[in-house]
C-alpha positions in Angstrom: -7.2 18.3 51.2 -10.2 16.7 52.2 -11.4 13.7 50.6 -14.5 12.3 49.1 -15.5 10.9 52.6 -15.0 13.6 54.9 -17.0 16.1 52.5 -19.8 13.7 52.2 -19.8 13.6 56.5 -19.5 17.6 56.2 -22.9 17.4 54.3 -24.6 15.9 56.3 -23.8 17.5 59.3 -24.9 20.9 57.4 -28.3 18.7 56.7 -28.7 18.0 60.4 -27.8 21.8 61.3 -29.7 23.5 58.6 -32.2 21.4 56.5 -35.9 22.5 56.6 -34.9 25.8 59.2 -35.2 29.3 58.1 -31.9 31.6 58.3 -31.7 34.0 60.5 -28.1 35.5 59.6 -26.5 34.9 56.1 -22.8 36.2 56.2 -21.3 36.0 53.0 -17.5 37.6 54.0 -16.0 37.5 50.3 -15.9 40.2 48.3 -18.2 39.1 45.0 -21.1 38.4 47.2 -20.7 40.6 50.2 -23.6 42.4 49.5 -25.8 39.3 48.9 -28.7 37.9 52.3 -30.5 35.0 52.3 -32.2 35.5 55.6 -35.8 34.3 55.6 -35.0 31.9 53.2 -35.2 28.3 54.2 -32.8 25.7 53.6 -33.8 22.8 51.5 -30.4 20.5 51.7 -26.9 20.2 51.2 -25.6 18.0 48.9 -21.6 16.3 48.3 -20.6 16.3 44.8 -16.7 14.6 45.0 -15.4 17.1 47.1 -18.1 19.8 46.5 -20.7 21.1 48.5 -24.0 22.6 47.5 -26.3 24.0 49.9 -29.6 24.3 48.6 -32.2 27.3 49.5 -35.2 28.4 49.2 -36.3 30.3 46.1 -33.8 28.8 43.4 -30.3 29.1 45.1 -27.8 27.4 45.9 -24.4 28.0 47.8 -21.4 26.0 46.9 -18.5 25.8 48.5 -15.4 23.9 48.6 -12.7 23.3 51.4 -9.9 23.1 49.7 -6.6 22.1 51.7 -7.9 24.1 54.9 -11.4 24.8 54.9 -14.0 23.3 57.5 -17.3 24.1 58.4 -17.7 24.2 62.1 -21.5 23.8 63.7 -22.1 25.2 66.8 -25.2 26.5 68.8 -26.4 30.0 67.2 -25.1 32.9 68.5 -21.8 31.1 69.6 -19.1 33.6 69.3 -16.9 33.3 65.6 -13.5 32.3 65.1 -11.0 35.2 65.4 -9.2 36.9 62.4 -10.0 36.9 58.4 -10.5 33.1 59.1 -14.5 33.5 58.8 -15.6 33.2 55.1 -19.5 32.5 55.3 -22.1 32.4 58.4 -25.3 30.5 57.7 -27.3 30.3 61.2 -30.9 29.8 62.1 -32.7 30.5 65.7 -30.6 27.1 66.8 -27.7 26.1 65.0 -25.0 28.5 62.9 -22.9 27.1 60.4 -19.1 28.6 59.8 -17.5 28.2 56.8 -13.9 28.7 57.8 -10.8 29.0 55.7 -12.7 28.2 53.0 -11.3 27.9 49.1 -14.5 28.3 47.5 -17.3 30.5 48.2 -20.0 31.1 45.8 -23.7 31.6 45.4 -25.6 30.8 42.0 -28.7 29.8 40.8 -29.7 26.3 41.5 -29.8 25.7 37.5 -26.5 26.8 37.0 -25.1 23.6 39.4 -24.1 21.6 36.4 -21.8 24.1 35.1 -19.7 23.6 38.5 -20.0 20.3 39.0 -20.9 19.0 35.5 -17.5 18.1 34.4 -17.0 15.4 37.5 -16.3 11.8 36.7 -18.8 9.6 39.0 -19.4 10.4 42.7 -17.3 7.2 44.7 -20.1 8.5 47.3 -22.9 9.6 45.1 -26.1 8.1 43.7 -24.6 8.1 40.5 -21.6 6.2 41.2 -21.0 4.2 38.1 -17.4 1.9 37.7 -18.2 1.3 34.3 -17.8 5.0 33.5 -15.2 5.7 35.9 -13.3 2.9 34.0 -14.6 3.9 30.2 -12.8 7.8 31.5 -10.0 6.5 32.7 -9.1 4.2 29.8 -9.7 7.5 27.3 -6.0 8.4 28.2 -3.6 5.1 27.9 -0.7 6.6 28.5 -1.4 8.2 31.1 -0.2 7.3 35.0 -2.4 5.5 37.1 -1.4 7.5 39.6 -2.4 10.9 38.0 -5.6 9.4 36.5 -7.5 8.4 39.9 -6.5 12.2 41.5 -8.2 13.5 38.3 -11.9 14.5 39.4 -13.2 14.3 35.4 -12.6 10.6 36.0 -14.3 9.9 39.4 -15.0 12.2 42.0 -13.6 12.1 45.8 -10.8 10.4 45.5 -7.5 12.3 47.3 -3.8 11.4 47.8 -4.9 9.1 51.0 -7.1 6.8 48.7 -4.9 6.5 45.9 -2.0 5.5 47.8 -4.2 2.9 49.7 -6.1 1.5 46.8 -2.9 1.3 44.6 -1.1 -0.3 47.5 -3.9 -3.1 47.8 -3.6 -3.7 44.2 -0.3 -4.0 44.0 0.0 -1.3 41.5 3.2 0.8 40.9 2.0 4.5 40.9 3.7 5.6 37.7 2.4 2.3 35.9 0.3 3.6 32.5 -3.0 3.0 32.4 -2.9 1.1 29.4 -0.8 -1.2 31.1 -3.5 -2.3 33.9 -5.8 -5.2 33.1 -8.3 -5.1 35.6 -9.4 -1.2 36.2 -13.0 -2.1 37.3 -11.6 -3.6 40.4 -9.2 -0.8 41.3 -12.2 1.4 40.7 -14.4 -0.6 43.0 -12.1 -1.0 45.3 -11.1 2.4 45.9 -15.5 3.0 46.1 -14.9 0.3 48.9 -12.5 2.1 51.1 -14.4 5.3 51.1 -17.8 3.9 51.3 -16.4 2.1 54.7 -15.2 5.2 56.2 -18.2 7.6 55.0 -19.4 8.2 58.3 -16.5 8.4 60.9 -13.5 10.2 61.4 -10.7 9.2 59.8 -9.2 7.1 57.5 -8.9 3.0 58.0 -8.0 1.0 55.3 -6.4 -2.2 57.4 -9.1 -3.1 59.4 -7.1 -1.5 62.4 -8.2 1.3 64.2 -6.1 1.7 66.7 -3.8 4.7 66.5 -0.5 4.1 63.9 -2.3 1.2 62.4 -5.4 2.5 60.1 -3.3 2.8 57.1 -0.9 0.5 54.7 1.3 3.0 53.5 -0.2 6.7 53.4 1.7 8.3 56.7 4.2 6.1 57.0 7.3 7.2 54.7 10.4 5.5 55.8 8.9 2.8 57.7 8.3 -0.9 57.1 5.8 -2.3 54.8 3.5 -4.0 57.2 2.8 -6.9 54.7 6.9 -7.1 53.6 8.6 -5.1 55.1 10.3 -2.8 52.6 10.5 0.9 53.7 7.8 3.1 52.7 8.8 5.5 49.6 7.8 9.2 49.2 7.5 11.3 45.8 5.2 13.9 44.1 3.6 13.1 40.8 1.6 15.7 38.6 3.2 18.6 36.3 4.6 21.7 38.3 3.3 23.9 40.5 0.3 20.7 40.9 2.2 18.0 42.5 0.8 15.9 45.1 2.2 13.9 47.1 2.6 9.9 46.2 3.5 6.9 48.1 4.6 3.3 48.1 6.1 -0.2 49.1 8.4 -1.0 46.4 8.1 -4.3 47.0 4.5 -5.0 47.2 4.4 -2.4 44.0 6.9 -3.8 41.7 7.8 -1.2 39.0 
């Protein structure tokens, strides 16, 4: 699934595409808003909310849409021909650019008001204008007993954070994933760390949390089951963590991560 940082780079290209343009073709292709057109209207902007997106428009509404583990938006020139199949779940376009909401997991369209009852429940955006550690700290600590691990994938604590950025920023704190969080002493600076990472990659591709972006060295431990730690050497471990059918997929050095 997408994380924090690539959803906030999929906003703004849907800024730089649609903002300030008035739609020509408004294709909603799911079935509770097939009937609904928002040509003529103009675009006001489109917002990341963790790993939401809200696209703004003209005369109170706003589309919101989430990828999911396979959704993308793909921006092309308008009039550029659509992907083949049922892959197509929305067409925004305007007399230059079209938007295609592909393989999308969410696909809705509300009144701008009504935003805070989809996105209200977040924790603090890692990304957002409201990022707050304090809060994302004060949440986290409102269930002790509960696994780190668990805790920082839970958006009601702070928004954008995915299985890549967990296993990185629990990895560079030295932090055993199933550790409770009643157990760990310094939570602001695993929060602000993990704000860190994704702030740094917020506007490329792809995920560096070394320093390294050469191919097979941008990451610590996320991709790299079975081979050696690059600070110790100890293979990399692979489990899933989360109640069934919700587990996601967790690992670790277990030496740099001492249970």
């Amino acid at each position: 699934m997408p994380e924090g940082d690539a959803v906030h780079r999929t906003a703004a290209r849907l800024r730089r595409a649609l903002d300030g343009r008035v739609l020509t073709r408004s294709d909603f292709r799911v079935p509770r808003h097939a009937t609904a057109d928002l040509t003529g209207r103009t675009v006001l902007t489109t917002v990341s909310r963790g790993k939401h997106l809200l696209t703004r428009v003209e005369g109170g509404l706003t589309v919101h849409t989430h990828l999911r583990m396979d959704g993308s938006w793909q921006i092309a020139p308008a009039g550029r021909r659509l992907p083949p199949g049922d892959q197509v779940r929305l067409v925004l376009a305007n007399e230059q650019w079209q938007a295609v909401g592909v393989r999308l997991g969410v696909v809705d369209l509300v009144g701008t008001g009504e935003e805070e009852r989809l996105v209200g429940h977040l924790g603090p955006d890692l990304l957002g204008e409201d990022w707050d550690a304090d809060e994302a700290v004060r949440r986290l600590r409102e269930a002790p007993g509960r696994t780190i691990g668990e805790a920082l994938l839970d958006q009601r604590n702070l928004a954008g954070i995915g299985t890549i950025y967990r296993a990185e920023t629990l990895f560079l704190r030295g932090v055993w994933p199933w550790r409770r969080v009643g157990e760990i002493e310094d939570l602001h600076a695993l929060v602000s760390l993990a704000h860190r990472l994704l702030d740094a990659n917020k506007e490329h591709a792809g995920t560096v949390t070394t320093g390294d972006r050469r191919p097979a060295h941008q990451t610590w431990v996320y991709g790299r089951v079975g081979r050696p730690c690059r600070r110790c050497g100890t293979r990399i471990s692979r489990g899933e963590m989360g109640a069934r059918p919700q587990e996601r997929l967790i690992l670790w050095c277990g030496g740099c991560q001492p249970r």
